[in-house]
VEXTI-835808 format. One line per 8 residues: number of its first residue (from 1); their letters; for each residue x, y, z of C-alpha. Coordinates in Angstrom, 2 decimals. Each point is the difference from the previous one (the first is absolute). Example, Ala and Ser with C-alpha at 12.3 -4.5 7.8 and 13.67 -1.06 7.14 Angstrom:
1) as) 12.30 -4.50 7.80 ~ 1.37 3.44 -0.66
# end
This chain:
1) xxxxxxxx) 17.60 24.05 20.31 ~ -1.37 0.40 3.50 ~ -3.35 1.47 -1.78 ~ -0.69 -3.39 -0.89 ~ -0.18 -0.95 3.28 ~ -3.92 -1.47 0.83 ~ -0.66 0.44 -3.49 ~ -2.43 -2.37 0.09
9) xxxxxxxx) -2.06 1.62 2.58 ~ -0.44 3.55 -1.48 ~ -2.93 1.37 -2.30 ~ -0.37 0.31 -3.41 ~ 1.55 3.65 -0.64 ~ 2.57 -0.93 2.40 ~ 1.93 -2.34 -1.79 ~ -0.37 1.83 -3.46
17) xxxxxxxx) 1.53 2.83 2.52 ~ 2.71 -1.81 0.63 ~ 0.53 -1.59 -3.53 ~ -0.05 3.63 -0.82 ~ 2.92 1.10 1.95 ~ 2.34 -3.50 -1.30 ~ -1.04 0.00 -3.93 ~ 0.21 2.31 -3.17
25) xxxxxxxx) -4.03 -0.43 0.08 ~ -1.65 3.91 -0.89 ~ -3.17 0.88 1.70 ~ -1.97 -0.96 -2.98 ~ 1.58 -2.90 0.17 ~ -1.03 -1.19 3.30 ~ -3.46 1.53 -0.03 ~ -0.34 -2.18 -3.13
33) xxxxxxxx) 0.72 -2.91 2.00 ~ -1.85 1.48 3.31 ~ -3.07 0.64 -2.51 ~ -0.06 -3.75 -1.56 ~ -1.13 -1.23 3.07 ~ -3.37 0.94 1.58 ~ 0.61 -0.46 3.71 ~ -2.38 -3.10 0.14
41) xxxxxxxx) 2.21 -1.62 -3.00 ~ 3.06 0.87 2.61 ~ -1.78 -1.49 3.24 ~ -0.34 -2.94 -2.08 ~ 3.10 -0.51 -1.73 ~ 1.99 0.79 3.62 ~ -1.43 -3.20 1.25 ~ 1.36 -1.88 -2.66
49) xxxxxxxx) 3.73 0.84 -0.15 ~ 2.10 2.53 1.87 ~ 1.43 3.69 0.30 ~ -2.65 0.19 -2.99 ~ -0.03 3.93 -1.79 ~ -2.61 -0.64 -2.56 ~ -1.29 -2.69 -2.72 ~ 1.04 -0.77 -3.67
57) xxxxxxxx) -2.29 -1.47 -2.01 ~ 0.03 -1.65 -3.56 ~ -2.37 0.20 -2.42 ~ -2.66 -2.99 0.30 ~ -1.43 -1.23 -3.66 ~ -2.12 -2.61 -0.97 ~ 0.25 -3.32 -1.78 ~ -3.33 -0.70 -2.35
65) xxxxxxxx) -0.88 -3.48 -1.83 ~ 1.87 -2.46 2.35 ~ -2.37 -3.18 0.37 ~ 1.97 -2.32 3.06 ~ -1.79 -3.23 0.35 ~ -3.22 0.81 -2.10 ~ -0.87 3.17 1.59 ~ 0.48 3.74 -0.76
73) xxxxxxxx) 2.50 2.43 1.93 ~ 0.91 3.10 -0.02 ~ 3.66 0.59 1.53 ~ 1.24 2.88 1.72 ~ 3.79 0.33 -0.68 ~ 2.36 2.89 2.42 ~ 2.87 0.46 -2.57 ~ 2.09 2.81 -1.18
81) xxxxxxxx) 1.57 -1.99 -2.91 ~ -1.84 1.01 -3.46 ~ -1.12 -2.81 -2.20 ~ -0.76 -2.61 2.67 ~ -4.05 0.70 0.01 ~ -0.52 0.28 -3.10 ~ 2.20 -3.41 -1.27 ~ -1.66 -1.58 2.86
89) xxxxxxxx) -3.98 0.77 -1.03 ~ 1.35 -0.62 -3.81 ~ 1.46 -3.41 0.74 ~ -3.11 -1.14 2.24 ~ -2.45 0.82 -2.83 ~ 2.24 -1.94 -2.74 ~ -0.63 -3.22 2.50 ~ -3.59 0.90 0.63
97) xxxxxxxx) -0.45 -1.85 -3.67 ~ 1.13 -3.16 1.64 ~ -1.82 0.75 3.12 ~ 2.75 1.66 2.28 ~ 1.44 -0.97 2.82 ~ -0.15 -2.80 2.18 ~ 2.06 0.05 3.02 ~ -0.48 -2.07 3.25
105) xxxxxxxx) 1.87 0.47 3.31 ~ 0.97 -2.37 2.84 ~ -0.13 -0.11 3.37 ~ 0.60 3.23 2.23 ~ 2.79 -0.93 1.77 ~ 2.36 1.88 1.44 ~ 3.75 -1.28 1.62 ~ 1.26 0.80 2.92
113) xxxxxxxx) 3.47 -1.01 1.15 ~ 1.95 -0.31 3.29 ~ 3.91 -0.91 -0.66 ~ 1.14 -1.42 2.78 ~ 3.99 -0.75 0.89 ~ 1.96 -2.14 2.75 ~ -2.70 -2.75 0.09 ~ 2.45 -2.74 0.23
121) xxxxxxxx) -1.41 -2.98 -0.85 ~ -1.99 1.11 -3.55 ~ -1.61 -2.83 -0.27 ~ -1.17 -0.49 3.59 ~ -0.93 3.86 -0.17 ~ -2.42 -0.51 -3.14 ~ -1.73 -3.07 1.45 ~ -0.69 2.08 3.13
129) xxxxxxxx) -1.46 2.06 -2.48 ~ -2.24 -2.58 -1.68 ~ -1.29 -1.49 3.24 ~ -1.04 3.76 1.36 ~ -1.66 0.98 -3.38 ~ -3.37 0.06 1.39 ~ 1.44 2.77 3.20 ~ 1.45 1.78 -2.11
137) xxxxxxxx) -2.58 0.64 -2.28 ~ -2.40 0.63 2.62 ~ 2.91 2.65 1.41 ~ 0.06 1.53 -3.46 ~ -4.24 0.52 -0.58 ~ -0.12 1.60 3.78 ~ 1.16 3.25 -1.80 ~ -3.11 0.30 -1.57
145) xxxxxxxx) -3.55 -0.33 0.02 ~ -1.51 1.08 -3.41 ~ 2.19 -3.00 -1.68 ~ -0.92 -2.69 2.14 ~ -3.58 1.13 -0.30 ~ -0.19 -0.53 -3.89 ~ 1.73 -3.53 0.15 ~ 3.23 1.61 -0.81
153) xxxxxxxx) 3.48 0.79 1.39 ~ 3.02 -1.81 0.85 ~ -0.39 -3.47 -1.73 ~ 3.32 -2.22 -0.41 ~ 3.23 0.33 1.42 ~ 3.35 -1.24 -1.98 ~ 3.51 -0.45 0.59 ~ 3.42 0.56 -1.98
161) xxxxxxxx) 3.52 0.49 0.48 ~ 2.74 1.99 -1.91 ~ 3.40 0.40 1.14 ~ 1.76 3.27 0.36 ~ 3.90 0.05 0.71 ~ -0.08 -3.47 0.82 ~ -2.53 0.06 2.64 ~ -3.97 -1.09 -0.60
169) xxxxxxxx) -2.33 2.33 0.59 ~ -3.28 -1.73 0.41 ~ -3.46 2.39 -2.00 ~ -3.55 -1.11 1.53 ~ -2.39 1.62 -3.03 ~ -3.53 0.66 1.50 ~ -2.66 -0.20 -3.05 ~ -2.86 2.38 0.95
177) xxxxxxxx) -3.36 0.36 -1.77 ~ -0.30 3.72 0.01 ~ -3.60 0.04 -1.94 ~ -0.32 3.22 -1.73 ~ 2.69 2.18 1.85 ~ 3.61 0.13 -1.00 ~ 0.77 -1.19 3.37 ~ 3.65 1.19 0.67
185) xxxxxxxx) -0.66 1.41 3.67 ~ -1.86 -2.95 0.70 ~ 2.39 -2.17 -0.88 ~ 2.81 1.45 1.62 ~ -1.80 -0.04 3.17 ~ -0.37 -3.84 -0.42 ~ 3.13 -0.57 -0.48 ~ 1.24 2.36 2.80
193) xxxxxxxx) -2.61 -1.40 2.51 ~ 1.24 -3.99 -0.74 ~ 3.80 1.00 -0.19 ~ 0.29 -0.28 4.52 ~ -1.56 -3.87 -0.65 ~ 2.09 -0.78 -2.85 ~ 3.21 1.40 1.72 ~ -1.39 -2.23 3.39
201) xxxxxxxx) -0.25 -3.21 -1.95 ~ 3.09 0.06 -2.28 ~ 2.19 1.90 2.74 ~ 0.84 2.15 -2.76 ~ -0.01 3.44 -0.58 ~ -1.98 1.98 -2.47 ~ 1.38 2.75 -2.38 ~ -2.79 0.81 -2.61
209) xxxxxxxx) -3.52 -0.09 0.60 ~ -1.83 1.25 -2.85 ~ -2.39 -0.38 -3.48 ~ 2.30 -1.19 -3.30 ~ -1.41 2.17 -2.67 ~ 1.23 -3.02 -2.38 ~ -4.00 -0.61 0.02 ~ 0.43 -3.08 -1.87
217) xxxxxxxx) -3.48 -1.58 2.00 ~ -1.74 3.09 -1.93 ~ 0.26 -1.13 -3.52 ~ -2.13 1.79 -2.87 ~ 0.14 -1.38 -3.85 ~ -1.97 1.86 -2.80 ~ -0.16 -0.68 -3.67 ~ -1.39 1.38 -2.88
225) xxxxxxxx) -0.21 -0.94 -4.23 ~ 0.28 3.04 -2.13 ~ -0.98 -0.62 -3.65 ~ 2.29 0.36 -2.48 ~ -1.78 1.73 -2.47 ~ -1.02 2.94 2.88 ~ 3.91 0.24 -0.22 ~ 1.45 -0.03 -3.22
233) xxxxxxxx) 0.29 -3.86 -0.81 ~ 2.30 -2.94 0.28 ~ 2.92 2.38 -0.57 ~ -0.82 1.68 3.30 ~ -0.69 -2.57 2.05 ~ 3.34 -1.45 -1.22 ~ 1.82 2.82 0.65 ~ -1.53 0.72 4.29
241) xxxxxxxx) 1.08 -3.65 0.37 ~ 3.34 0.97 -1.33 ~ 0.13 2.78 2.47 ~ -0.62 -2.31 2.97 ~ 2.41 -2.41 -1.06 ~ 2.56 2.77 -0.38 ~ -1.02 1.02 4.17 ~ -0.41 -3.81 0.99
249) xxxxxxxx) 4.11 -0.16 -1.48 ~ 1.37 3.35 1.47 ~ -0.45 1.75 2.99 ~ 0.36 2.63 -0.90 ~ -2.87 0.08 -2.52 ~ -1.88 -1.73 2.51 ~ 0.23 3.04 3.08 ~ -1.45 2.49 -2.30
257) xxxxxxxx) -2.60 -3.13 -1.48 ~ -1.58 -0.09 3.83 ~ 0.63 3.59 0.72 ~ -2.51 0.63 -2.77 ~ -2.11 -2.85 2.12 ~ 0.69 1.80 3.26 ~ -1.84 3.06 -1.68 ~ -3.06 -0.69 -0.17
265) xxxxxxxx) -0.02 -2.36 3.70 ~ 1.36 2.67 1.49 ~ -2.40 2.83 -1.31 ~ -2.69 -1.70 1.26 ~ 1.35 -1.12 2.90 ~ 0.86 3.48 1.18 ~ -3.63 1.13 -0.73 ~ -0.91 -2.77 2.20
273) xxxxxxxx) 2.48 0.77 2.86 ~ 1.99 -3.39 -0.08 ~ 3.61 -0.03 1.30 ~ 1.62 0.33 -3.64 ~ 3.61 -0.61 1.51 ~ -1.08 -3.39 1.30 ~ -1.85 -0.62 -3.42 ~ 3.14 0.68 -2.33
281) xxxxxxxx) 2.43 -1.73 2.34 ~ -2.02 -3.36 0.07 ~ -0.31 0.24 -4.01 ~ 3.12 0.60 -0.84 ~ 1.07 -3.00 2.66 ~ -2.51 -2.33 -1.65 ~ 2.04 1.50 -3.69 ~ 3.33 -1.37 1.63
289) xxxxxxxx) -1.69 -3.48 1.71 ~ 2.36 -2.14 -2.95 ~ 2.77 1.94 1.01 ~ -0.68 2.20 -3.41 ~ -1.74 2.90 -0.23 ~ -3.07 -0.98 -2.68 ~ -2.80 1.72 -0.91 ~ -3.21 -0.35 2.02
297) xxxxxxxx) -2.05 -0.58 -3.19 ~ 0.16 -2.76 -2.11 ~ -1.27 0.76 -4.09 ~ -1.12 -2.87 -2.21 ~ -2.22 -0.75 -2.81 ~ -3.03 -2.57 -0.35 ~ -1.18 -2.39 -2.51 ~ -1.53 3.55 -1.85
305) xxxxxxxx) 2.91 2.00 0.21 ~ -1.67 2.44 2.08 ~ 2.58 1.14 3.03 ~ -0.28 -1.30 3.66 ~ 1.05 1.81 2.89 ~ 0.84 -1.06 3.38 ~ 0.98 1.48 3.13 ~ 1.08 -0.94 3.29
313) xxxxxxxx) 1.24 0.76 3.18 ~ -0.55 0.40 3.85 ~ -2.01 2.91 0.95 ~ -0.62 1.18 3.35 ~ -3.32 2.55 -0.02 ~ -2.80 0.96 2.27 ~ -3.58 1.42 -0.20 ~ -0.11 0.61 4.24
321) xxxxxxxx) 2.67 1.27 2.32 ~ 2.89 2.30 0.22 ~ 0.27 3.31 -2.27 ~ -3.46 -1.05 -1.77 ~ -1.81 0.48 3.20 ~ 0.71 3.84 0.35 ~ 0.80 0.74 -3.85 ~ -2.65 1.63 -1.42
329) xxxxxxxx) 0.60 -0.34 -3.69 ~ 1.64 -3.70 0.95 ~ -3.65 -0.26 0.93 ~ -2.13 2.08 -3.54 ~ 2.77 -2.54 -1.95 ~ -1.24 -3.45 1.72 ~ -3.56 1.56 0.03 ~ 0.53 0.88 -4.21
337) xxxxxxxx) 1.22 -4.03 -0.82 ~ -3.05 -1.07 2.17 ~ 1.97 -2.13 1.71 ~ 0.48 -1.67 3.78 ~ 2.40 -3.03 -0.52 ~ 3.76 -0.06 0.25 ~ 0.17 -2.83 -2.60 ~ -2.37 1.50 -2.51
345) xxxxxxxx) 2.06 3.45 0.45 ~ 3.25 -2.41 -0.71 ~ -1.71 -1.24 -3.20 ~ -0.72 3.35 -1.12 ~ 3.59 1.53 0.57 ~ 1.67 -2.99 -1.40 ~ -2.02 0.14 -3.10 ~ 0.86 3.94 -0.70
353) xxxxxxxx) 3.62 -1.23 0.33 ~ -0.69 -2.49 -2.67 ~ -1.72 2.49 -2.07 ~ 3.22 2.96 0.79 ~ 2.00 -2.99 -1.06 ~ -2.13 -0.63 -3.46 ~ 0.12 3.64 -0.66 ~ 3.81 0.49 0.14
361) xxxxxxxx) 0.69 -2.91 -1.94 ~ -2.39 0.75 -2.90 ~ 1.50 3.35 0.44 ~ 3.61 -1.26 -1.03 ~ -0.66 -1.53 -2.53 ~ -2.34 2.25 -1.99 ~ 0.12 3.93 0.48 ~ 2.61 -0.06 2.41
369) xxxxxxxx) -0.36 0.94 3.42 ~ 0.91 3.65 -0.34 ~ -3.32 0.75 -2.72 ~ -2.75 0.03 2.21 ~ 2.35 0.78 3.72 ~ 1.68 3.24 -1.71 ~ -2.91 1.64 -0.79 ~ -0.98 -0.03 3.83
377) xxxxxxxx) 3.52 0.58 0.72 ~ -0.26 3.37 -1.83 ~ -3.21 1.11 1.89 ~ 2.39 -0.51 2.93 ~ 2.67 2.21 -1.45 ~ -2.02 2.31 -1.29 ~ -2.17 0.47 3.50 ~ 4.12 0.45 1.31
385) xxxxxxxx) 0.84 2.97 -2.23 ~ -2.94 1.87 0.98 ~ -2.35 -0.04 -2.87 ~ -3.38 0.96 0.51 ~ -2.67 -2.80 -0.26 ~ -1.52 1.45 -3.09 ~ 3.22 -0.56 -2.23 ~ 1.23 -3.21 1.78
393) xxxxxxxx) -1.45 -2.11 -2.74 ~ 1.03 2.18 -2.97 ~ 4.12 0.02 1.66 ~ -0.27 -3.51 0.39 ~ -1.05 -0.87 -2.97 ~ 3.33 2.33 -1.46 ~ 2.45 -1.24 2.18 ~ -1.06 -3.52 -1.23
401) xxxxxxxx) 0.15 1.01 -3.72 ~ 3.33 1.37 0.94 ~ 0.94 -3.11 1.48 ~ 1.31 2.12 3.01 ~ -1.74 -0.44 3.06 ~ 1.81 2.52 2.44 ~ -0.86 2.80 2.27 ~ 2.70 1.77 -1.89
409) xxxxxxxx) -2.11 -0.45 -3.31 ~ -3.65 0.36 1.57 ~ 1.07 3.24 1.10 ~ 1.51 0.96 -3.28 ~ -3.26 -0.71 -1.61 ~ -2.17 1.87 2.44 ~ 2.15 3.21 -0.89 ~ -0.79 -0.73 -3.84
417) xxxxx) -3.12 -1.01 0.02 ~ -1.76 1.01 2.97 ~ -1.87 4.09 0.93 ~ 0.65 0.28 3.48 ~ -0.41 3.89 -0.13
# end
């Protein structure tokens, strides 16, 4: 594989070259992929990840009737799921009646850790620690500028132990007020630029020195009422809290309950550029914080009847910084919600989740969630077996009389019922 060699330092038609000569891929093929990109779109993408060959995109949608704290949003979603959209603008115009969402968001902190091992004396090494706060602080904001400047930064510095293999290993957790960026890199270098001092004053060593994506000092909570005559009654409302209660008492119920969540946070978080890995991983943490894994919503009724929805979890998002600085759609997306604030962009995405959440359950236990998902589905299928857009409607709407949604069948149909002489 000595063609691979420098990869990362050849053009464009290069590397398809080479990918040319070590894969099945036809010509069409890669000139399909060499055509994708325009060489701008490469230039771009080449600065954000490596031995880059072209770009795949998903198809971006929008969210209509969501009201989030009394004021109107439209929400671009990047998703290649069917459904999710659509049971998202449904569900936010069914809690429109009760006046949406409201949401708030806490502080914009992120952690930083530095594990540090052989200090000895724990407790000697942690009140080192608490007598030098105020240097190492100071040590952490020298790495930048533009925090420190706005009254943000590195704020508080805390101390805990855990013991692996019988030995304690001693965690200093730097809180940092990262304002409206994400702030991994910037907390990373804070917590690589103070691990020297903490290593000189608890004569330990350091091991890790970098962010916890448990964002647990980035809480968001949104609720919302939906009326229960907009949705079929008392029965109905009885039967979504029934459907929690089923995912708050097994596990397994309750993966697929927040993967429906996960849906529509992470369609709008990857129209907005956010790290989505780091977003999952601190949900589903926060779903497993009792040891359990529950749902992240919680479905009641009030005095009315009506249904009450709540949701919460840490989320870690950014308006400034990173990816969203040289993304250009990450940029039309922000620029489309109207938006500038990392906590009002956390409101937002945790009340889609909430409303993803709302749809699948009221999905459930109605229709099913096959009725309105299949018939998307088939458009899918249908677009596979080659049918031309003209009859993609009329095969669809066969296959789901049939009740055979196949390319197998869509392609029977387009012999049967379709001229393509």
């Amino acid at each position: 594989m000595n063609e691979f060699s420098k990869f990362f330092k050849k053009s464009k038609s290069e590397r398809l070259g080479i990918i040319k000569k070590s894969t099945k891929l036809t010509q069409n093929e890669l000139s399909y992929i060499h055509n994708q990109t325009t060489n701008n779109e490469f230039e771009r993408a080449n600065k954000m990840i490596e031995n880059v060959i072209g770009t795949f995109s998903l198809p971006l949608g929008i969210a209509t009737h969501f009201t989030v704290n009394n004021k109107n949003y439209i929400i671009p979603m990047v998703v290649e799921e069917p459904s999710i959209v659509a049971a998202s603008s449904k569900a936010a115009k069914i809690a429109n009646a009760r006046g949406g969402f409201k949401a708030r968001s806490g502080n914009q902190y992120s952690i930083g850790q530095v594990h540090i091992a052989n200090c000895g004396d724990i407790n000697k090494a942690i009140k080192q620690i608490v007598q030098n706060k105020k240097q190492i602080l100071q040590l952490a904001n020298s790495k930048t500028h533009t925090l420190s400047k706005i009254n943000k930064g590195a704020k508080k510095i805390s101390c805990r132990k855990i013991t692996i293999d019988n030995n304690i290993l001693l965690i200093v957790e730097l809180l940092v007020d990262v304002g409206n960026a994400m702030g991994a890199n910037i907390t990373n270098s804070m917590c690589e630029a103070i691990s020297s001092y903490l290593e000189k004053i608890t004569g330990g060593k350091s091991i890790l020195k970098i962010l916890s994506n448990y964002s647990t000092s980035r809480m968001v909570t949104a609720s919302a009422i939906f009326d229960k005559n907009k949705i079929g009654g008392s029965k109905t409302v009885n039967k979504i809290i029934l459907a929690y209660k089923i995912a708050m008492n097994d596990e397994y119920r309750a993966v697929t309950h927040n993967k429906g969540i996960m849906n529509g946070i992470v369609s709008v978080a990857n129209a907005t550029c956010q790290d989505t890995r780091a977003i999952e991983a601190a949900a589903h943490a926060f779903a497993s914080r009792t040891g359990r894994y529950l749902p992240l919503t919680n479905w009641t009724k009030n005095s009315n009847g009506d249904l009450i929805g709540v949701i919460e979890l840490p989320l870690s998002v950014g308006t400034i910084g990173g990816v969203i600085n040289i993304h250009p759609m990450a940029k039309l997306c922000l620029k489309i919600l109207g938006i500038t604030s990392a906590k009002t962009l956390s409101c937002i995405i945790a009340s889609v989740g909430l409303a993803q959440n709302f749809a699948a359950l009221y999905a459930l236990v109605t229709d099913g969630i096959q009725k309105g998902h299949m018939k998307l589905h088939a458009k899918n299928i249908a677009s596979a077996a080659g049918i031309k857009l003209e009859n993609i409607d009329m095969i669809v709407s066969k296959m789901i009389q049939a009740n055979d949604i196949s390319i197998q069948k869509a392609t029977s149909l387009q012999k049967q019922f379709c001229d393509y002489t």
